[in-house]
VOPAGU-2260 file (C-alpha; in pm, 1 decimal, decimal comma):
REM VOPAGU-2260
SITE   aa  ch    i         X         Y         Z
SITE  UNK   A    0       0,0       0,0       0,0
SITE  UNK   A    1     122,4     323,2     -72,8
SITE  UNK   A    2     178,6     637,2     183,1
SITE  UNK   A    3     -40,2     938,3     148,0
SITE  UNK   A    4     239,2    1130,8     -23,1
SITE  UNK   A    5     311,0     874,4    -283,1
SITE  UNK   A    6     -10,7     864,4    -375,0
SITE  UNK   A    7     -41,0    1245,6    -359,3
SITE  UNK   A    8     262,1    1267,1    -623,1
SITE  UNK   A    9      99,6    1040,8    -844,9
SITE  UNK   A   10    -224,5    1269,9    -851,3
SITE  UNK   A   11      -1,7    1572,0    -928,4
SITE  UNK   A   12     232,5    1414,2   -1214,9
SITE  UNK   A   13     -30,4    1257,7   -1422,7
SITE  UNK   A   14    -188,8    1300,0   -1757,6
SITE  UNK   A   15    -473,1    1258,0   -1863,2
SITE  UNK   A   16    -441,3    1100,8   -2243,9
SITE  UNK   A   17    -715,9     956,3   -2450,6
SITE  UNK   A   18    -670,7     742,8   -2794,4
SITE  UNK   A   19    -911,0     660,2   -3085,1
SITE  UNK   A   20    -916,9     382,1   -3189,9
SITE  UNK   A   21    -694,6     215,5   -3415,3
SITE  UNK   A   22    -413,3     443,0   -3299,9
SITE  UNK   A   23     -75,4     334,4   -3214,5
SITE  UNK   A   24      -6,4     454,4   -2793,0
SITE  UNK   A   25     346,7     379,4   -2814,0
SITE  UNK   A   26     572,0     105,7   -3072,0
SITE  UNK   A   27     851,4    -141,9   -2959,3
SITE  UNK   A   28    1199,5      65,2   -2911,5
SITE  UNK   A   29     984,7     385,0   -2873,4
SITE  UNK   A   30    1086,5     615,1   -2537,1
SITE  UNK   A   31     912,5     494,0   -2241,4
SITE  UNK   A   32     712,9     760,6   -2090,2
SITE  UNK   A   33     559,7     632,8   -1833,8
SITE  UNK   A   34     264,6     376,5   -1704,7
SITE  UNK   A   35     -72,1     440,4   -1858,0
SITE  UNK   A   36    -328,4     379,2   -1599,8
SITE  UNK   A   37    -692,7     285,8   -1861,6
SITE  UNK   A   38    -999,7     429,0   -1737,8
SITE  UNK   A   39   -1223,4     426,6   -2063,2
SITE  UNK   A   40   -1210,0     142,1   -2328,3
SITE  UNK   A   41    -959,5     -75,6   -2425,0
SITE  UNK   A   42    -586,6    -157,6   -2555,2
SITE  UNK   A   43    -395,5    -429,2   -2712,9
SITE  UNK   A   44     -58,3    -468,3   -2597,9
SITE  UNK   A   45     124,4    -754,8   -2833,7
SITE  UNK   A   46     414,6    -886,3   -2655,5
SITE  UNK   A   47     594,4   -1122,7   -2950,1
SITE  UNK   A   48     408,0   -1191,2   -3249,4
SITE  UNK   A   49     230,1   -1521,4   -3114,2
SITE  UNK   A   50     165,0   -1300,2   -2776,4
SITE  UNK   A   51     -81,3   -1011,6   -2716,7
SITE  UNK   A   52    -244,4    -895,4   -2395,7
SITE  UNK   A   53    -589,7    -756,0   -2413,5
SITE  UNK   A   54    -700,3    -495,3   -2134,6
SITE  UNK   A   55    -953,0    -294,3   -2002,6
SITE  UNK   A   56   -1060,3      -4,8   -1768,2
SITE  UNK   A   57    -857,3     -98,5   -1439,7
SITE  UNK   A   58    -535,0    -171,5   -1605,4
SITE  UNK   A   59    -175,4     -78,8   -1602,9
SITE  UNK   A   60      56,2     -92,1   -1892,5
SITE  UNK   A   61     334,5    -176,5   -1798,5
SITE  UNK   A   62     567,6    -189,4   -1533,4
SITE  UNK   A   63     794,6    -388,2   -1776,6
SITE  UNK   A   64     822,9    -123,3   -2001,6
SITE  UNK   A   65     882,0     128,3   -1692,0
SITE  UNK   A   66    1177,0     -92,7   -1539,1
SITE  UNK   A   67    1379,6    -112,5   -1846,5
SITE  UNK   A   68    1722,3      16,1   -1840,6
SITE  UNK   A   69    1767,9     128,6   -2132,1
SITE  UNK   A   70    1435,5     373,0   -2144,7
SITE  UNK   A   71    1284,4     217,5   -2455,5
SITE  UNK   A   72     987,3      31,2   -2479,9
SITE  UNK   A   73     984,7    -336,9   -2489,8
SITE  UNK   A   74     603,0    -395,8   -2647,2
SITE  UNK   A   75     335,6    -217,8   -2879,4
SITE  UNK   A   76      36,2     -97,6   -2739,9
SITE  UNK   A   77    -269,0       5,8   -2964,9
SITE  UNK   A   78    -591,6     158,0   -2852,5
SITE  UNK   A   79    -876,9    -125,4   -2993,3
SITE  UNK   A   80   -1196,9      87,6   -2852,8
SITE  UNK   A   81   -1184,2     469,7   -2790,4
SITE  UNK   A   82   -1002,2     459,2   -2461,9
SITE  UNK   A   83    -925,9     735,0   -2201,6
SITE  UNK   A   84    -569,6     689,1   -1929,4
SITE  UNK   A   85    -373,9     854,9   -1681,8
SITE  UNK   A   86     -35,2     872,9   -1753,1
SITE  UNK   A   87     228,3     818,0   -1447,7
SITE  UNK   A   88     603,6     939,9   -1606,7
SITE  UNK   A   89     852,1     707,3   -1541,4
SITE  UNK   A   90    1059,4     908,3   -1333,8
SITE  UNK   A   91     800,7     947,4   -1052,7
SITE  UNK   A   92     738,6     595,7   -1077,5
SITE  UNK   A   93    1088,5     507,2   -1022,9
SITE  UNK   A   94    1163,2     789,6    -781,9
SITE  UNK   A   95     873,6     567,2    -556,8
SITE  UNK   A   96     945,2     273,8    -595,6
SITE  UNK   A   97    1330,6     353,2    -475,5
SITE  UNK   A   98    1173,9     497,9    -145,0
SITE  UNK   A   99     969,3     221,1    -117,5
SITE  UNK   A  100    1068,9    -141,4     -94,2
SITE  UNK   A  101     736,0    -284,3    -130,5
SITE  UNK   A  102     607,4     -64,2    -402,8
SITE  UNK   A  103     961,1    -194,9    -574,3
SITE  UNK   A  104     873,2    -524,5    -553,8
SITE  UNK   A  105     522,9    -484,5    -686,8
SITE  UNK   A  106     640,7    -323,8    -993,7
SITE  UNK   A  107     886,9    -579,3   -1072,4
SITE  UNK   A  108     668,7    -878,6    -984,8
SITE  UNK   A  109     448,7    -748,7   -1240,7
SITE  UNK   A  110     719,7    -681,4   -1515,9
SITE  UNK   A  111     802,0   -1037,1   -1466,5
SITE  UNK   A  112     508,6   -1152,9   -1595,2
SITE  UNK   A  113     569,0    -945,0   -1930,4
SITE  UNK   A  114     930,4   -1110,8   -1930,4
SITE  UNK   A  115     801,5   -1442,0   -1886,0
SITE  UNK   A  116     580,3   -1418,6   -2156,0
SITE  UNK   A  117     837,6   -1275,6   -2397,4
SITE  UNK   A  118    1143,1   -1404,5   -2326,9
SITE  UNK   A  119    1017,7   -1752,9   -2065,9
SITE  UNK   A  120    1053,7   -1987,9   -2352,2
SITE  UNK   A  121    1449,0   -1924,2   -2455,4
SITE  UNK   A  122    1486,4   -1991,7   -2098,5
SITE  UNK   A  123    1287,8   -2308,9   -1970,5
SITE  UNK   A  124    1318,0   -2462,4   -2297,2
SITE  UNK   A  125     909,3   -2455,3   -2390,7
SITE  UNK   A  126     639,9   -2211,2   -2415,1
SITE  UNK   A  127     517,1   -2077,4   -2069,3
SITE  UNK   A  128     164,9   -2120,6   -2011,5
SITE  UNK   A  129      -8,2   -1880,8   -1762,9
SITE  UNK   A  130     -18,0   -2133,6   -1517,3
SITE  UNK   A  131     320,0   -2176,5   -1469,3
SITE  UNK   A  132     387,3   -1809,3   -1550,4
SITE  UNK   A  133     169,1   -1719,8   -1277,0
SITE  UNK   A  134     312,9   -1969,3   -1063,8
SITE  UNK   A  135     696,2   -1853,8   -1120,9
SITE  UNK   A  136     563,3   -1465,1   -1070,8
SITE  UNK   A  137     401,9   -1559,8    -752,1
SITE  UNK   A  138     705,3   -1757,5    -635,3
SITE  UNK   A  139     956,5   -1476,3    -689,7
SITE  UNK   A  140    1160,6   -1338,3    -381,7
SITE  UNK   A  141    1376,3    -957,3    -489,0
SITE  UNK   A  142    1689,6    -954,8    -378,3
SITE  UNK   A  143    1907,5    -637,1    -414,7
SITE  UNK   A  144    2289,1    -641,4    -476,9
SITE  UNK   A  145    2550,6    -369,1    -476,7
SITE  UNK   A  146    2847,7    -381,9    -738,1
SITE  UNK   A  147    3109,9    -679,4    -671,0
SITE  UNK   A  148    2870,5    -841,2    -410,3
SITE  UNK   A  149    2775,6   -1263,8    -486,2
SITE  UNK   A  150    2534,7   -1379,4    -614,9
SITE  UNK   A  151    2454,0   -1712,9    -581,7
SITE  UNK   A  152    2175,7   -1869,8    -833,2
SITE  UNK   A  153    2110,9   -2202,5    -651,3
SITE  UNK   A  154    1800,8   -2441,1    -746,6
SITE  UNK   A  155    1659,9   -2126,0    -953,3
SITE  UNK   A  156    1664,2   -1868,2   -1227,2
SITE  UNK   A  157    1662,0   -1498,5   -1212,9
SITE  UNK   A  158    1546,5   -1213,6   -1385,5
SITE  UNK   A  159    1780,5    -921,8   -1360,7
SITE  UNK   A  160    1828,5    -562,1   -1426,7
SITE  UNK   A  161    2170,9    -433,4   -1448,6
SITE  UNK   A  162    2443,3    -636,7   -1575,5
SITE  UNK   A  163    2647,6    -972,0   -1401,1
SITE  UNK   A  164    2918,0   -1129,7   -1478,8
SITE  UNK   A  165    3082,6   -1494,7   -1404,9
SITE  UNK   A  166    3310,9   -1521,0   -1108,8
SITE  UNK   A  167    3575,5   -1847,3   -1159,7
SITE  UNK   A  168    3471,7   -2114,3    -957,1
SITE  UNK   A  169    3835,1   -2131,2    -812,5
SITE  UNK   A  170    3809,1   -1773,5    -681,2
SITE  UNK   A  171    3492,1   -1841,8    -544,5
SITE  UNK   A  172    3604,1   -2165,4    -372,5
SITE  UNK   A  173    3921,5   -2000,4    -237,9
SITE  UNK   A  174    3677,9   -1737,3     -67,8
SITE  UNK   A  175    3461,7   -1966,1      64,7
SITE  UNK   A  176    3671,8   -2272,7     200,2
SITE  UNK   A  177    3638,8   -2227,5     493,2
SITE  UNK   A  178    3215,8   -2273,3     481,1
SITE  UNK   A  179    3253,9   -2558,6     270,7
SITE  UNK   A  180    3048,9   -2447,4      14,5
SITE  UNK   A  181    3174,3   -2481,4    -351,3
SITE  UNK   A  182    2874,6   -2409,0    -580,9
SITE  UNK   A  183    2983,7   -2293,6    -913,3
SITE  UNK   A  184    2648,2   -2100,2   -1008,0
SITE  UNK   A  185    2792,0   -1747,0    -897,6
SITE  UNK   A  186    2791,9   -1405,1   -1031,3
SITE  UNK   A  187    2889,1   -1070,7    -927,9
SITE  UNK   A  188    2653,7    -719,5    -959,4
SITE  UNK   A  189    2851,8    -470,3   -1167,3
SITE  UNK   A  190    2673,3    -186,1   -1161,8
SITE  UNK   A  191    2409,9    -215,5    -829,1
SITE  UNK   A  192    2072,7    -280,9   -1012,1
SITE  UNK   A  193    1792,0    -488,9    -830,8
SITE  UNK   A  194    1817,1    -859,1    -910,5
SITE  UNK   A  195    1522,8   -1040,5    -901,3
SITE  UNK   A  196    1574,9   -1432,5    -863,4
SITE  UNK   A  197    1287,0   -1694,3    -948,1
SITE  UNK   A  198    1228,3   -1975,9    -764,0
């Protein structure tokens, strides 16, 4: 739940957009601007070509799009009945979430749904149904690392932001003798983005 004031800067920064339909809101690689928060109508976000996401008055689009690091948008989203939104900028969204650990963890278990759905079958090797999608979102714990702090990917899979790198196993081993622990799986933050493991 968010504080009073969060809520109270929300209310001040947004927008309020509408969208015939058949109009484009935003393309894949375009600048993300923010969430759009629907009110009025509907939108079609399409994921992958084999994926879209239809949605109505009540929903956000999308955290995934707001978490990327790069600032550029990682779906299309078309207006597919005269619609109405707010529009949250990305920076306030952002600026909240980094106050508030919960709020963090909300927006990024909800951009893992959008990764599952896109990039889910490079990684377990078959198509995702929502099922297990929903079962892997649900299932997630955040952790947060710093730059050159561990981290150790044990039974798992993770969805990141940020970038890792491998750590030898012999360097790893040498650091950890003395706890007997010799797992291989181990990478290191570089730059101090959230990391967010699924069980």
């Amino acid at each position: 739940k968010l504080s009073k004031d969060s809520l109270q800067r929300i209310r001040d920064s947004c927008i309020k957009c509408g969208f015939r339909t058949g109009q484009n809101i935003y393309g894949k690689g375009d600048p993300v601007a923010g969430i759009y928060i629907i009110i009025k109508g509907m939108v079609e976000d399409t994921l992958a070509i084999d994926c879209k996401k239809t949605l109505g008055v009540g929903s956000i689009v999308s955290f995934a799009n707001v978490v990327k690091s790069d600032g550029k948008s990682l779906t299309n989203l078309n207006c597919i009945s005269d619609c109405m939104t707010y529009l949250v900028p990305r920076d306030v969204m952002m600026s909240i979430a980094e106050e508030d650990r919960n709020f963090q963890y909300y927006i990024y278990r909800n951009a893992l749904d959008y990764y599952l759905r896109i990039y889910g079958e490079i990684g377990y090797n078959q198509k995702l149904n929502d099922n297990m999608i929903s079962i892997l979102v649900h299932s997630s714990e955040m952790v947060t690392k710093q730059a050159g702090e561990l981290l150790s990917v044990d039974g798992g899979g993770f969805h990141y932001r940020g970038s890792l790198k491998p750590v030898p196993a012999e360097t790893y081993m040498d650091s950890n003798r003395d706890r007997g622990d010799f797992n291989n799986s181990k990478v290191s933050a570089e730059d101090g983005e959230p990391t967010t493991p699924v069980s």
